[in-house]
DRENVOKE-494536 format. One record per atom (N, C-alpha, C): x, y, z. Coordinates in steps of 0.05 Angstrom, whole numbers, padded with zeros to 5 digits, always signed. Layout:
% DRENVOKE-494536
XYZ/...
This chain:
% DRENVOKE-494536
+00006+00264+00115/+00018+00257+00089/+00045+00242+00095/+00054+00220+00078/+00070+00202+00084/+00083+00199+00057/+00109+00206+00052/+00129+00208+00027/+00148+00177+00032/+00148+00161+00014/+00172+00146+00012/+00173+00133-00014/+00208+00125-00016/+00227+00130-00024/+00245+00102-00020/+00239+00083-00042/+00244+00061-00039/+00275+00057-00052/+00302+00041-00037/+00325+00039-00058/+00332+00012-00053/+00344+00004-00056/+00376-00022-00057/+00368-00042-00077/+00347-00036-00095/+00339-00054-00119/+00372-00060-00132/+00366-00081-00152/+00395-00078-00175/+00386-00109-00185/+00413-00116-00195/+00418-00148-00207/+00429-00162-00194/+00425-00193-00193/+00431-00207-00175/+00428-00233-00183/+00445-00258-00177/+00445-00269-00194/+00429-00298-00169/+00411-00313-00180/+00398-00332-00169/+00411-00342-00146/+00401-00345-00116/+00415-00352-00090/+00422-00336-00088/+00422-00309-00095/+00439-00281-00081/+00422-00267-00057/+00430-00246-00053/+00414-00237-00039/+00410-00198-00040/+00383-00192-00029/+00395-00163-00032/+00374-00159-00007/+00383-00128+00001/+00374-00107+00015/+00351-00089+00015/+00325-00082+00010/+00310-00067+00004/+00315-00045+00019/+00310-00019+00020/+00313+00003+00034/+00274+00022+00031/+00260+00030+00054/+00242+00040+00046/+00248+00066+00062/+00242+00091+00060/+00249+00113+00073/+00222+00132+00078/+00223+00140+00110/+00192+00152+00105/+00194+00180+00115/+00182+00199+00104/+00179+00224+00116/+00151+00231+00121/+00158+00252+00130/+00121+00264+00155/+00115+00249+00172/+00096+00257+00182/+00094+00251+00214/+00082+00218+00215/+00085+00216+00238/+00082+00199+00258/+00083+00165+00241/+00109+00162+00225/+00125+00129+00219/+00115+00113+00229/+00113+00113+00263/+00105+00091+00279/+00080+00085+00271/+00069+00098+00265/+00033+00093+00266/+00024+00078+00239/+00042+00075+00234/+00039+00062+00197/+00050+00039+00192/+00022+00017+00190/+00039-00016+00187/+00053-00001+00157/+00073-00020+00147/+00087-00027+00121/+00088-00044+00109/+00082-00036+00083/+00083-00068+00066/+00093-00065+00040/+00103-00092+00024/+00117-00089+00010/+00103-00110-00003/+00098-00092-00036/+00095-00106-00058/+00102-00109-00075/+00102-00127-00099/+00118-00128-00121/+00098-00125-00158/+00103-00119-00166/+00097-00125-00204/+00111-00133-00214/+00108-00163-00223/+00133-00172-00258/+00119-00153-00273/+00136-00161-00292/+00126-00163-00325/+00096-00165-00327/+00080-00153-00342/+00056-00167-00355/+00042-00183-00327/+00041-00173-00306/+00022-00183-00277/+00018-00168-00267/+00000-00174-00247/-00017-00152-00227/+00009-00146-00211/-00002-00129-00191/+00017-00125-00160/+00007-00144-00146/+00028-00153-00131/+00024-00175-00118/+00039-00173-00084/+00027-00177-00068/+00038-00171-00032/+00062-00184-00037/+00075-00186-00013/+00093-00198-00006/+00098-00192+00021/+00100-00180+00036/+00101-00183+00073/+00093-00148+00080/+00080-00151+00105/+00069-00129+00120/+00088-00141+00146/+00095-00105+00155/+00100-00107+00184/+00085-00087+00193/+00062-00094+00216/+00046-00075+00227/+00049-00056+00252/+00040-00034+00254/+00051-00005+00262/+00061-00015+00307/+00047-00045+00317/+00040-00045+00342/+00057-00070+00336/+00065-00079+00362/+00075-00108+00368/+00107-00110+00358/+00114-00110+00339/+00097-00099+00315/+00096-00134+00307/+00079-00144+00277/+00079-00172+00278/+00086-00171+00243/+00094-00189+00237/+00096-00195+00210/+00071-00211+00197/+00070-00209+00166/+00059-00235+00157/+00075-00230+00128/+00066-00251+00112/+00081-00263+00090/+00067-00269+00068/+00069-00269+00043/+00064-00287+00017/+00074-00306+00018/+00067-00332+00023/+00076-00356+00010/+00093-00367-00001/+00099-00341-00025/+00113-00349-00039/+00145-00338-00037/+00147-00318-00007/+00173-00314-00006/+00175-00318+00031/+00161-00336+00037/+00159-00344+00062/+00178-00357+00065/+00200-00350+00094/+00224-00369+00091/+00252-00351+00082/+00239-00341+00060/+00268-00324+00047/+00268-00293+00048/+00248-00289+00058/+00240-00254+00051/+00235-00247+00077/+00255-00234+00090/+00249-00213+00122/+00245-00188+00117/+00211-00178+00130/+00211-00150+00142/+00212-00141+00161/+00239-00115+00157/+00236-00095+00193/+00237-00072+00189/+00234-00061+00216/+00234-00026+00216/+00255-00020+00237/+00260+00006+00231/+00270+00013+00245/+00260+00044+00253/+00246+00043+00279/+00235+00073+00269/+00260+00092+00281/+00267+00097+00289/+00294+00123+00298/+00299+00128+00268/+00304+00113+00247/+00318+00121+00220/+00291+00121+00203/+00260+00114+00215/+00231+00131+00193/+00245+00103+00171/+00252+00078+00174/+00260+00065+00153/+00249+00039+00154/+00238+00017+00131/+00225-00003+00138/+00245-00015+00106/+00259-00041+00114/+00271-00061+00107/+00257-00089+00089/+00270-00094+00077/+00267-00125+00059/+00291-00140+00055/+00299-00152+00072/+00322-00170+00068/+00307-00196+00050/+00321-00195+00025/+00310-00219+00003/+00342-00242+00003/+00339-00262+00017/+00352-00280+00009/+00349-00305-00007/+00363-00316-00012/+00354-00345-00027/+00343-00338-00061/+00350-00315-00069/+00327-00300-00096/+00329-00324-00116/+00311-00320-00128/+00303-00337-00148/+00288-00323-00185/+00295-00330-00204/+00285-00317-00227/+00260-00307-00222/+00234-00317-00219/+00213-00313-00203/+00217-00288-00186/+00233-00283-00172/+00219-00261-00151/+00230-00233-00176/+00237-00231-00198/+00243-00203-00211/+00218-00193-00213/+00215-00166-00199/+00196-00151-00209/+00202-00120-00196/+00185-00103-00205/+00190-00070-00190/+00176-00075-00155/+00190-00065-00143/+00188-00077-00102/+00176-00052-00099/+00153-00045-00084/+00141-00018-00080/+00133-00028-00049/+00137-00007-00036/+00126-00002-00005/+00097+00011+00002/+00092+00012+00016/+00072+00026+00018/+00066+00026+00048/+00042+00045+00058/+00034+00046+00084/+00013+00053+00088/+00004+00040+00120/-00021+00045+00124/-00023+00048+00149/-00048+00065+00151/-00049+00088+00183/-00059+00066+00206/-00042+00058+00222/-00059+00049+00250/-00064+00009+00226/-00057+00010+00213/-00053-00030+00201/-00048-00053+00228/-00053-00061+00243/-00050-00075+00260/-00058-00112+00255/-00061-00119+00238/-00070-00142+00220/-00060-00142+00198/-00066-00172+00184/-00049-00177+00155/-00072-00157+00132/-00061-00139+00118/-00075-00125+00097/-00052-00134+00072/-00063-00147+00054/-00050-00166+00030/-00068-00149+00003/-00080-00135+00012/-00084-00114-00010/-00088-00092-00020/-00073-00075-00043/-00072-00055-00060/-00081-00028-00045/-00112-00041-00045/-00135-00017-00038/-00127-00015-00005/-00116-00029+00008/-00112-00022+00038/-00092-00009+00044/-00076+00002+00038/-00057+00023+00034/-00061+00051+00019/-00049+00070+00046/-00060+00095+00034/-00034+00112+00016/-00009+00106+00017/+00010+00120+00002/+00032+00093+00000/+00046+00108-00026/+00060+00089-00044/+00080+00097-00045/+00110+00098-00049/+00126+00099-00060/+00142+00086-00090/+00153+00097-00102/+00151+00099-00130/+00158+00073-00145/+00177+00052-00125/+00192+00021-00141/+00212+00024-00136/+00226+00005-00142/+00253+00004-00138/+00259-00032-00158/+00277-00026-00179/+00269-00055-00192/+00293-00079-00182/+00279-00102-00184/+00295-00128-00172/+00298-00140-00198/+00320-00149-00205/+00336-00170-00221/+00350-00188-00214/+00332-00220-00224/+00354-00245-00212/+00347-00258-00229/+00377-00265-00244/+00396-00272-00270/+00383-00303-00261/+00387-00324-00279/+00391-00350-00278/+00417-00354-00284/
């Protein structure tokens, strides 16, 4: 079982930047790629970058390719979203998630076995 505990959401005003914070408890962190997705308003969930549990390797959405870094750090059980460059477009609730032994790009929903709750992103025009 795998608990997290997503923070550093807030407001922010276009070209800003923020911090994501993901926090994980129970066993074995390492073994669990991470990934981070988003919901606007009135839309599905939508990926936005996996970092996988070996290598470890990144991949990306498209659409925050360039501006959006994921890392971990396992000593602190903690996996990161540095969002720079924000844009009106990227507001939505940021949810983490994980998956056991992920070693490849998994870009969806159903490939992840636990969630953490959101954390919401606001960027003002």
């Amino acid at each position: 079982q795998v608990q997290l505990v997503e923070s550093g959401g807030g407001l922010v005003q276009a070209g800003g930047s923020l911090r994501l914070s993901c926090a994980a408890s129970g066993r074995t962190f390492s073994s669990y790629a991470m990934g981070w997705f988003r919901q606007a308003p009135g839309k599905e969930r939508e990926f936005a970058a996996e970092i996988t549990w070996s290598g470890p390797n990144t991949y990306y959405a498209d659409s925050v390719k360039g501006r959006f870094t994921i890392s971990r750090v396992g000593a602190k059980n903690t996996v990161y979203l540095q969002m720079n460059s924000l844009k009106p477009e990227d507001t939505a609730v940021y949810y983490c998630a994980a998956k056991l032994y992920g070693s490849r790009r998994y870009d969806k929903e159903q490939d992840y076995e636990y969630w953490g709750q959101g954390t919401q992103v606001t960027v003002s025009s």
